[in-house]
C-alpha positions as CSV (number, residue, x, y, z in Angstrom):
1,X,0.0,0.0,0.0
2,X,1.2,3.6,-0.6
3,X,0.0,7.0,1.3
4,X,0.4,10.7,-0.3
5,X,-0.8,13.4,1.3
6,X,-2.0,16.3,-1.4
7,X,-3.5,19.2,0.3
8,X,-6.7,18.2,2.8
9,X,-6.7,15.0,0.6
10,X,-4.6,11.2,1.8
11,X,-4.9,9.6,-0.8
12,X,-4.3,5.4,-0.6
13,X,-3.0,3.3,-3.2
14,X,-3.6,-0.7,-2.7
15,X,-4.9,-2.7,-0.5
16,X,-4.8,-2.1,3.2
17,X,-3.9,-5.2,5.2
18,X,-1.1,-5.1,7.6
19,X,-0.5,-3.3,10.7
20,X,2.3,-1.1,9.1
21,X,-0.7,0.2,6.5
22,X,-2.5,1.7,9.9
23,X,0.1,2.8,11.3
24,X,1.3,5.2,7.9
25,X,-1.9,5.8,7.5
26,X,-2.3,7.2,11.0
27,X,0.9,9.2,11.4
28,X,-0.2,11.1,8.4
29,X,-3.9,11.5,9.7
30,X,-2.2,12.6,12.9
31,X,0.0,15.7,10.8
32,X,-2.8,16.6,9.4
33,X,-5.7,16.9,11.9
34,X,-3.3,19.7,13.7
35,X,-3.7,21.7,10.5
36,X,-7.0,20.6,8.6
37,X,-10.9,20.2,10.0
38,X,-11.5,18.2,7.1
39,X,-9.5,15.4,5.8
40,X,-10.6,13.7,2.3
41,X,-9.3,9.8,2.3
42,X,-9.5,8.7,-1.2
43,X,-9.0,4.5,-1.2
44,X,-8.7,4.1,-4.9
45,X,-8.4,0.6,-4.8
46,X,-8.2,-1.3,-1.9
47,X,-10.8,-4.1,-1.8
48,X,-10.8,-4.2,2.5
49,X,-10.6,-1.6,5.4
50,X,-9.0,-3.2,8.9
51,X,-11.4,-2.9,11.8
52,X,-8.3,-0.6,13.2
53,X,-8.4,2.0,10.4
54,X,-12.5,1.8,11.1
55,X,-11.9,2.8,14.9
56,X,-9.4,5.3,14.8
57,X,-11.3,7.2,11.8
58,X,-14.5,7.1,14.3
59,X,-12.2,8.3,17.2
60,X,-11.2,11.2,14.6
61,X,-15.2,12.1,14.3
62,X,-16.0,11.9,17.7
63,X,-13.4,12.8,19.6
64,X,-11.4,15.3,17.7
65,X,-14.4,16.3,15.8
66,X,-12.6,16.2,12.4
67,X,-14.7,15.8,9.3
68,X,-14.1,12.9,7.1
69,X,-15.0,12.3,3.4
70,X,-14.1,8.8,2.1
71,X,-13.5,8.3,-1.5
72,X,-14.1,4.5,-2.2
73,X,-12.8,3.5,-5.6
74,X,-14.5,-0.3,-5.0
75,X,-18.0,-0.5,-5.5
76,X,-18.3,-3.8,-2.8
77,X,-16.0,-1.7,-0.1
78,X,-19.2,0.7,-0.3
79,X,-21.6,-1.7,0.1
80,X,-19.8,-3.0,3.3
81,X,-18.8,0.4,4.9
82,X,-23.0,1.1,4.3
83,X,-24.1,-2.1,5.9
84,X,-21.7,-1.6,8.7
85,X,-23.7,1.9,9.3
86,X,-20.6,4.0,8.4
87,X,-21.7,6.3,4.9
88,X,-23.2,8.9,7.1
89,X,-20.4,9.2,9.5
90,X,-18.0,9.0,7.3
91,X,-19.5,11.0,4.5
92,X,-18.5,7.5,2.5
93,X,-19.0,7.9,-1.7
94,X,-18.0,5.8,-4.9
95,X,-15.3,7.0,-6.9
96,X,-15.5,3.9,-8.6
């Protein structure tokens, strides 16, 4: 997996699987949250998002009241981020 940072956007290349992936993905979120209010993730491809990735971007909403917008490139990634009741708080929406 690969993380670049462009503007309010992280954008995520491949799929996310292993612990390293949170942890890059949460030292950038971590830079950026002292800056931004709004953080756009685009996952262009992955297929999967780790339960870890789920919690600490709902710790990001409530807690630090940071505004999330997820870009899902996968169509079935939608589907599952919907049935698990996340689209609203996460402001989740196909790219795909």
């Amino acid at each position: 997996m690969k993380v670049r940072k462009e503007g309010n956007s992280v954008i995520l290349e491949g799929n996310i699987k292993t612990i390293g992936d949170f942890q890059a993905i949460k030292h950038v979120l971590d830079e950026m949250i002292l800056d931004v209010s709004t953080i756009n993730i685009v996952l262009l491809d992955s297929i999967s998002i780790t339960s870890s990735i789920i919690g600490y971007l709902t710790k990001l909403v409530h807690k630090d009241k940071v505004n999330i917008i997820l870009s899902v490139g996968n169509k079935e990634l939608v589907v599952l981020l919907d049935d698990l009741g996340l689209s609203d708080l996460l402001h989740v929406r196909s790219i795909g």
